[in-house]
N, C-alpha and C positions, 0 to 999 in steps of 0.2 A: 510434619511429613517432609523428609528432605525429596529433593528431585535434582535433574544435573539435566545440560542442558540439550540431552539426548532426548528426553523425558520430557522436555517442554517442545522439541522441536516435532515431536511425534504425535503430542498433545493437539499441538499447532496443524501439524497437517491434517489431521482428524477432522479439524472443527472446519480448515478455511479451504476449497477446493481450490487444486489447482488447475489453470485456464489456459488455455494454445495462443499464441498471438494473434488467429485467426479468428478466435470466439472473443477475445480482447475489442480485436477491431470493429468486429461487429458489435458489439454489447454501443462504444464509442460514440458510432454511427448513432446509433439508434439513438442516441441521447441520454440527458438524465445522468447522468456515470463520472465520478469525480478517479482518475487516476492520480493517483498518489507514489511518487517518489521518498520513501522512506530512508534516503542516501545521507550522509552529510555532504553541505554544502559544498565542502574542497571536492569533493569523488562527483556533484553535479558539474563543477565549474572543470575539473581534468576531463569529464568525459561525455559530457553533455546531457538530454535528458528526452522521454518522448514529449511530442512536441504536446503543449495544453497540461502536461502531470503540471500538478503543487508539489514543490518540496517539503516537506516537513518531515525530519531527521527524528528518526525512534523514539529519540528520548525527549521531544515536547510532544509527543502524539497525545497522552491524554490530556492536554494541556489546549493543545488546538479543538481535536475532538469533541469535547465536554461545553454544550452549549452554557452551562450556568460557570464555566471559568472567564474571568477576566480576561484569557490570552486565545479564548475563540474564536477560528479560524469557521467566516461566513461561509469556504466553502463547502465545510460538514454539514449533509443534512442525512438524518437518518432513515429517507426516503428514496435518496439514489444508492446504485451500486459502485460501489469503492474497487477498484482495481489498485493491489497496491505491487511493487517491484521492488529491489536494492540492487546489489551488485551476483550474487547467487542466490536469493529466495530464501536463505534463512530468518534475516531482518523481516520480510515481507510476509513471510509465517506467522511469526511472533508478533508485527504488528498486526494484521490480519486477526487472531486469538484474541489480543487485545479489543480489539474492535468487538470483536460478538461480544465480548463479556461486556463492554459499553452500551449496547443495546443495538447495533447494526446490525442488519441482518442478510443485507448481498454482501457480503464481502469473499475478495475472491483473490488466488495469488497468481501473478504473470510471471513469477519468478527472477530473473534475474535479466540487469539489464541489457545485457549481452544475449538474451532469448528475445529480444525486440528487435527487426529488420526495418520495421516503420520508418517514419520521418523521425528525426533527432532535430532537436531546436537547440543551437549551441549558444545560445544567450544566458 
């Protein structure tokens, strides 16, 4: 079954709701809540990041994700809410999608990082 990447991004919006920076901050607050920057590392380091997000770039997501991989990232747990972003919320779609079909089940999109007015931690 072919699909094109209209077809996966509309997939994507289906499955992963998208979130206001205001229900963001609050979900944050509350605790529990791993925000995830799904940017690569040159687009974190030109333009910083919210402040507390992980990086991890699209393409190790199932790599980090995936408690029984070697290259698991301690701070996936399938029991908090994943807040994920990139630079316009497509990436953060798709990773997002990715994620439910892994077995998470908050997952949620902030869209794009430039829809963030929060703190930015430029480290």
């Amino acid at each position: 079954m072919a699909t094109n990447v209209k077809q996966m991004l509309e997939a994507a919006n289906a499955a992963v709701p998208i979130i206001t920076q205001d229900q963001a901050a609050d979900m944050i607050a509350k605790g529990n809540t791993l925000v995830l920057d799904v940017r690569d590392p040159a687009e974190v380091t030109a333009g910083g990041r919210i402040a507390g997000a992980v990086n991890v770039p699209r393409g190790m997501l199932e790599f980090r994700a995936d408690p029984e991989c070697q290259h698991h990232d301690n701070n996936f747990e399938k029991g908090k809410s994943v807040i994920l972003y990139c630079v316009s919320g497509g990436r953060a779609a798709l990773a997002g999608k990715l994620l439910k079909d892994m077995g998470y089940d908050k997952v949620y999109n902030l869209g794009g990082f430039k829809d963030w007015t929060g703190a930015v931690d430029k480290t």
